[in-house]
C-alpha positions as CSV (number, residue, x, y, z in Angstrom):
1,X,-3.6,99.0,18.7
2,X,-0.7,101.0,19.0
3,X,0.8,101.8,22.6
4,X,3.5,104.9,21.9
5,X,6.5,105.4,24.1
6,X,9.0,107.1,22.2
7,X,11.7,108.3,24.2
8,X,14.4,105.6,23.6
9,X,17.6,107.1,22.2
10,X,18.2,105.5,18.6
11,X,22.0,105.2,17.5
12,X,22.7,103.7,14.0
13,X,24.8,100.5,13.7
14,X,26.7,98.6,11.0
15,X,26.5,95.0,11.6
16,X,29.5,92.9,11.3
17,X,30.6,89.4,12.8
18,X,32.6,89.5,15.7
19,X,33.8,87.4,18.5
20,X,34.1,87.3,22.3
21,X,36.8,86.1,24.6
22,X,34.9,86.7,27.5
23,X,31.0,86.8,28.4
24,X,30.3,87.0,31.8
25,X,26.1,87.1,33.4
26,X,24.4,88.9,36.4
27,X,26.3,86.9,39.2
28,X,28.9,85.6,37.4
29,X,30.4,89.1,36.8
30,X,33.0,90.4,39.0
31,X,31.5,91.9,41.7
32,X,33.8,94.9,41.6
33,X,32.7,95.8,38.3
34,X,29.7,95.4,39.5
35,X,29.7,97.9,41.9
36,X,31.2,100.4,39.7
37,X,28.1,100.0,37.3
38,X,25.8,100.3,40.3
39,X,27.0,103.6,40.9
40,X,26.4,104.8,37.4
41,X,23.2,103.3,37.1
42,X,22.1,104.9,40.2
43,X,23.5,108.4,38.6
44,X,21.1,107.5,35.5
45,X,18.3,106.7,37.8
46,X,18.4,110.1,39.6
47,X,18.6,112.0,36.6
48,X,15.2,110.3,35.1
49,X,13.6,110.3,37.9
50,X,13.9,113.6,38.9
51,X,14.1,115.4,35.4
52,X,18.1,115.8,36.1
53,X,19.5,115.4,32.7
54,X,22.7,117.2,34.2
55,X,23.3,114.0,35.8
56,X,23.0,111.2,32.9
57,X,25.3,113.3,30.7
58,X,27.9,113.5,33.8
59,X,28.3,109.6,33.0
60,X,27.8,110.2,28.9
61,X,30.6,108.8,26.2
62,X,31.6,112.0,24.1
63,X,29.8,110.2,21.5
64,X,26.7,110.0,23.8
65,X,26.9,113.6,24.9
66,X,26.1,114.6,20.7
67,X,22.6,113.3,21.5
68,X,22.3,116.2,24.6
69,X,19.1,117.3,23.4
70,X,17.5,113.9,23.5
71,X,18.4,112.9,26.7
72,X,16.9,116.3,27.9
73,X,13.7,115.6,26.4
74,X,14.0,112.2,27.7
75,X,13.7,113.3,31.5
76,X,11.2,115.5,30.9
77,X,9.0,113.5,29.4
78,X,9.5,110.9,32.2
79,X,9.0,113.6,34.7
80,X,7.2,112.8,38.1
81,X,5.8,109.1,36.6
82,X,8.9,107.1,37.9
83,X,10.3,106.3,41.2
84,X,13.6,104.7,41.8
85,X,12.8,102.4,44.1
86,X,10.5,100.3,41.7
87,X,13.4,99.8,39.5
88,X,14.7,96.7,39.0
89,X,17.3,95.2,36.9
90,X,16.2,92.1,34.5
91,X,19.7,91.2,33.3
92,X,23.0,92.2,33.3
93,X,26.6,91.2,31.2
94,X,29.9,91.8,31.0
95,X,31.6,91.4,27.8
96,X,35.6,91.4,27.4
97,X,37.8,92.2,25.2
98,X,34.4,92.6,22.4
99,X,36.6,94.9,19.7
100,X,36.0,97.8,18.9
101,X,33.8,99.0,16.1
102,X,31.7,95.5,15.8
103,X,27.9,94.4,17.1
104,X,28.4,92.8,20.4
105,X,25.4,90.2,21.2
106,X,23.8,88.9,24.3
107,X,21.9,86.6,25.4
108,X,19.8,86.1,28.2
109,X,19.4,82.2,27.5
110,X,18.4,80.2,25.1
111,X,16.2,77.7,26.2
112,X,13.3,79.8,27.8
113,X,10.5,81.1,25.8
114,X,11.0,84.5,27.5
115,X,14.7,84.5,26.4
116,X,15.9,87.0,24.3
117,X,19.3,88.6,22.4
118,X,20.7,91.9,22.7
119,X,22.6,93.3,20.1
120,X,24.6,96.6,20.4
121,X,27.4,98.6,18.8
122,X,30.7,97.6,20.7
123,X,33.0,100.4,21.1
124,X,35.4,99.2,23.7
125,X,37.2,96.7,24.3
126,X,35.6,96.4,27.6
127,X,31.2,96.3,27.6
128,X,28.8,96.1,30.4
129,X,24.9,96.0,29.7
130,X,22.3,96.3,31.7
131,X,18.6,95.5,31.5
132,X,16.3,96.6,33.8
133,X,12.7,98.3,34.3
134,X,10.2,100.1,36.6
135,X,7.8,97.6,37.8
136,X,5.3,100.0,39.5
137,X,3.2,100.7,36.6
138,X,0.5,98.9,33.9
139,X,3.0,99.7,31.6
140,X,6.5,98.2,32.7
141,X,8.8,101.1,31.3
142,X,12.3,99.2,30.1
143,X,16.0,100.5,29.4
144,X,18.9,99.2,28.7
145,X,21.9,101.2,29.6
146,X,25.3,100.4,27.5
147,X,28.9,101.3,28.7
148,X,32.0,100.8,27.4
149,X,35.3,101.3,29.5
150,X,37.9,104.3,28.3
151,X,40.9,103.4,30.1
152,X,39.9,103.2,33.5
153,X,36.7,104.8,33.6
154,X,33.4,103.4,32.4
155,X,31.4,105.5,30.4
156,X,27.5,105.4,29.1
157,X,27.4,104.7,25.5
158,X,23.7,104.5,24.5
159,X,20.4,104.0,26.5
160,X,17.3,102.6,24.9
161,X,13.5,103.0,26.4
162,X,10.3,100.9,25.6
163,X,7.8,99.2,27.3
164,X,8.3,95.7,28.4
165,X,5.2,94.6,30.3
166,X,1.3,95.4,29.7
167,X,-0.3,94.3,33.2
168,X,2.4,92.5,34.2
169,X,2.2,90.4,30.9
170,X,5.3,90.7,28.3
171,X,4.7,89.7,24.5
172,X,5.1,86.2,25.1
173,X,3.0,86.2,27.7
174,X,0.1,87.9,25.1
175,X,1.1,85.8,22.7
176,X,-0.2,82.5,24.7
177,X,-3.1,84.2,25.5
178,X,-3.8,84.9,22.1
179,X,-2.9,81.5,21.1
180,X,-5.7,80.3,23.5
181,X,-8.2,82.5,23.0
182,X,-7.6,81.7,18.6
183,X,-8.1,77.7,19.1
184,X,-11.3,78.4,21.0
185,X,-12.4,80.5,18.1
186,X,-12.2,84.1,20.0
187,X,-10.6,85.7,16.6
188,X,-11.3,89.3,18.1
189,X,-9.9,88.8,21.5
190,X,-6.8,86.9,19.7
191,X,-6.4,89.8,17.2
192,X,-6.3,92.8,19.8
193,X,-3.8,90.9,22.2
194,X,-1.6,90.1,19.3
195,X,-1.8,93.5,18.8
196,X,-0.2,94.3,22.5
197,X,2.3,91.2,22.4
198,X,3.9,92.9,18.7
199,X,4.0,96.1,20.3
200,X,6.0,94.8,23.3
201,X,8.6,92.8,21.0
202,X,10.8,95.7,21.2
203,X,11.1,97.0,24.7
204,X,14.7,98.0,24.3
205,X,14.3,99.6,20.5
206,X,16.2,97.6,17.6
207,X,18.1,96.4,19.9
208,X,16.2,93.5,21.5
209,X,15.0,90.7,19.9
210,X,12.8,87.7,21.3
211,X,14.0,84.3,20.8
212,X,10.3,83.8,19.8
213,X,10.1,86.8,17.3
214,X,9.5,85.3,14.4
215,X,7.1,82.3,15.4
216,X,5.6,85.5,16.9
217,X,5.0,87.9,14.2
218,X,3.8,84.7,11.7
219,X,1.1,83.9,14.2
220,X,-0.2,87.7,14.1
221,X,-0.2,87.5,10.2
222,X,-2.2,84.0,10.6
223,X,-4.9,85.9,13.2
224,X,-5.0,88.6,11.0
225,X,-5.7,87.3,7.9
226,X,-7.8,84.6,9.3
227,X,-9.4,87.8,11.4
228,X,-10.7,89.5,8.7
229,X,-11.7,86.5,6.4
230,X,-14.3,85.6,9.0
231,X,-15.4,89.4,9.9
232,X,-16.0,91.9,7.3
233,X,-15.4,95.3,8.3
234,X,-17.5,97.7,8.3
235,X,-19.8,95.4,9.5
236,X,-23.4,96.8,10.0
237,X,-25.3,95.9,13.6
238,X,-28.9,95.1,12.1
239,X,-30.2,93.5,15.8
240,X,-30.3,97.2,16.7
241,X,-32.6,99.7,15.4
242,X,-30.8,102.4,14.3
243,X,-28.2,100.1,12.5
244,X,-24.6,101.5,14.0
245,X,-21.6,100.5,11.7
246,X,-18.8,98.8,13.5
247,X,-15.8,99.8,11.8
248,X,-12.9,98.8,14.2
249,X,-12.0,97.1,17.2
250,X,-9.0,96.9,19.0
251,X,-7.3,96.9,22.7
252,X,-7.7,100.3,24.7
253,X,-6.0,101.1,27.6
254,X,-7.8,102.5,30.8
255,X,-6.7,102.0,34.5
256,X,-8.1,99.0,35.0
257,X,-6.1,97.7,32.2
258,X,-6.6,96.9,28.6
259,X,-10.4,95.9,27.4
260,X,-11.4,95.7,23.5
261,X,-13.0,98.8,22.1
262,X,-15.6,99.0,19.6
263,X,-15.4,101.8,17.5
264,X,-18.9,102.9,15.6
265,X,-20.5,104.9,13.7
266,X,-23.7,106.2,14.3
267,X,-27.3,108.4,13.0
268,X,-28.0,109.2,16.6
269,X,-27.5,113.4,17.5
270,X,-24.6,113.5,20.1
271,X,-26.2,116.0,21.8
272,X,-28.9,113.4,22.4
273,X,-27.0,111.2,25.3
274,X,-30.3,109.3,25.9
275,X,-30.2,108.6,22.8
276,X,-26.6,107.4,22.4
277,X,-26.4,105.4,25.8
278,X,-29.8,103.3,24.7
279,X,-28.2,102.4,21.4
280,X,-24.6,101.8,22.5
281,X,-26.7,99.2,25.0
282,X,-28.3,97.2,22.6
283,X,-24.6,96.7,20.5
284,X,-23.5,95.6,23.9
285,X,-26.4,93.0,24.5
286,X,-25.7,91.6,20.9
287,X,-21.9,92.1,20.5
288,X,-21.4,88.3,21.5
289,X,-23.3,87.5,19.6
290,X,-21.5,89.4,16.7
291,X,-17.6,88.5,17.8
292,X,-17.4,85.1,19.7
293,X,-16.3,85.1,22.6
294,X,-15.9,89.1,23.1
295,X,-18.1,89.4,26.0
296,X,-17.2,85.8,27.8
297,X,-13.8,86.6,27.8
298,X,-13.8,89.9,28.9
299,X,-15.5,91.9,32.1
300,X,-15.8,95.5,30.6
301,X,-15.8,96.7,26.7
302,X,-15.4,100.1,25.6
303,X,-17.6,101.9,23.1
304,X,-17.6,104.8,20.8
305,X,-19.7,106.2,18.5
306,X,-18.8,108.3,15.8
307,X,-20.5,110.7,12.9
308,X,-18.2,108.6,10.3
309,X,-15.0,106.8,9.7
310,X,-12.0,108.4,10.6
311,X,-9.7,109.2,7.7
312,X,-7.2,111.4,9.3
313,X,-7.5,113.6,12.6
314,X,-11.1,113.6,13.7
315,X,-12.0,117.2,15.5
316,X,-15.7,115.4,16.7
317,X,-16.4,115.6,19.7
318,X,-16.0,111.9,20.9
319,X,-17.9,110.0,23.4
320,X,-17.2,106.9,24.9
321,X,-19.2,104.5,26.8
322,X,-17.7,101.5,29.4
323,X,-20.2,98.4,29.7
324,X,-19.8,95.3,31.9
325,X,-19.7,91.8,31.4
326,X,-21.1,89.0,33.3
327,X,-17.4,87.6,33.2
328,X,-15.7,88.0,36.8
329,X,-11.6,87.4,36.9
């Protein structure tokens, strides 16, 4: 599954090795400085919130202002889904006397399993970077907002967007679950929340990287591949009488939060609903018995039928059906 939010602001770096003197974290930074951040972030803040671009680009580098016409888009396409009191800030760092024209890095630790590195393109001599979200929806909306200091005034030098939460859950947190649900043999519940954990690897664009990326990403190629060794796809549902094709299954998103869905072909008319609901009933009594664990594991999966496999933009009219389980959370 792919979850799209594709607003972050991308600015191309060249990385080279560099040094700190000084690396400073959330309450170790001077307070002062601190309160000079706050009041830009709060400037950022408005403007997102209320589709104000005119007041992000009042705290823009010039370098920043040459991407106008993104951060315009930007707060439009955020328009009327935020609200400023839900955000809060993850981390924060202070970084002195970084150099200009090299990556500065960050870390948040290095011990945790939720730990993770920032690296940015350090244009100052002074750096400040935060981290911080909007916890007040399934889909935890991050940024990280990167100044540098020009003489005595700190400036916004490049703002990232992604999404660092599903349901509260961030890719580690899928990644366990995964885990679990693989050693007990769930390969399609394991492969559809690997799925969400690799796309929440990124929540701040290139920039952010996972202590845990790698052991990450070689566990999805193991689910994967192990995935599709033990089902073949398409995969025809014989138990049912007008044998549907089951072609793909991944994680959907609806607001109760993120169930597999079963995608399907099917002879039935879809004019005849009858029709459609009786079959799409009997794949549901016999899906657990087709993917292990699919319908223990979950308490709803989503259905749709289609005239035949997608293999570019499909114009059909789609239908889609929401069964229960017997599973309660």
């Amino acid at each position: 599954m792919k979850i799209h939010f594709l607003y972050g602001l991308l600015l191309a770096i060249v990385l080279t090795a560099c040094t700190f003197s000084e690396t400073k974290k959330d309450n170790q930074i001077d307070p002062l400085i601190k309160r000079q951040i706050d009041i830009l972030n709060n400037k950022i803040l408005d403007g997102l919130v209320e589709n104000k671009p005119e007041k992000v680009l009042a705290v823009c580098s010039v370098r920043l202002l040459e991407k106008k016409g993104e951060i315009n888009f930007l707060t439009q396409a955020l328009k009327g889904t935020l609200k400023k009191e839900h955000f809060t800030i993850l981390n924060e760092f202070y970084q002195k006397n970084a150099g200009k024209k090299h990556v500065g890095i960050v870390h948040s630790g290095n011990n945790g399993d939720h730990d993770y590195q920032i690296r940015y393109e350090s244009l100052n001599a002074e750096m400040y970077v935060v981290v911080g979200y909007f916890k007040d929806s399934l889909d935890r909306k991050c940024f990280s907002f990167i100044y540098g200091k020009n003489g005595n005034e700190w400036k916004l030098n490049s703002m990232q967007s992604g999404i660092l939460k599903i349901m509260n859950k961030d890719a580690i947190d899928w990644y366990r679950i995964a885990k679990s649900e693989y050693e007990k043999g769930y390969f399609i519940d394991a492969l559809c929340h690997m799925g969400i954990s690799s796309q929440l690897l990124k929540p701040a664009s290139h920039q952010w990287q996972y202590q845990k990326e790698k052991e990450i990403e070689s566990f999805n190629q193991k689910v994967t591949k192990q995935t599709y060794t033990k089902y073949t796809f398409p995969m025809r549902v014989d138990s049912v009488e007008t044998k549907p094709v089951i072609f793909r299954v991944y994680s959907q998103v609806i607001p109760q939060g993120y169930f597999p869905l079963i995608l399907y072909t099917t002879s039935v008319d879809f004019k005849d609903i009858p029709r459609l609901s009786k079959e799409c009933k009997e794949i549901h009594e016999n899906i657990g018995k087709l993917f292990k664990g699919i319908d223990t594991n979950n308490r709803i999966i989503l259905y749709r039928p289609m005239k035949s496999i997608p293999t570019g933009i499909d114009t059909t009219r789609q239908y889609g059906f929401l069964m229960k389980t017997k599973k309660t959370d």
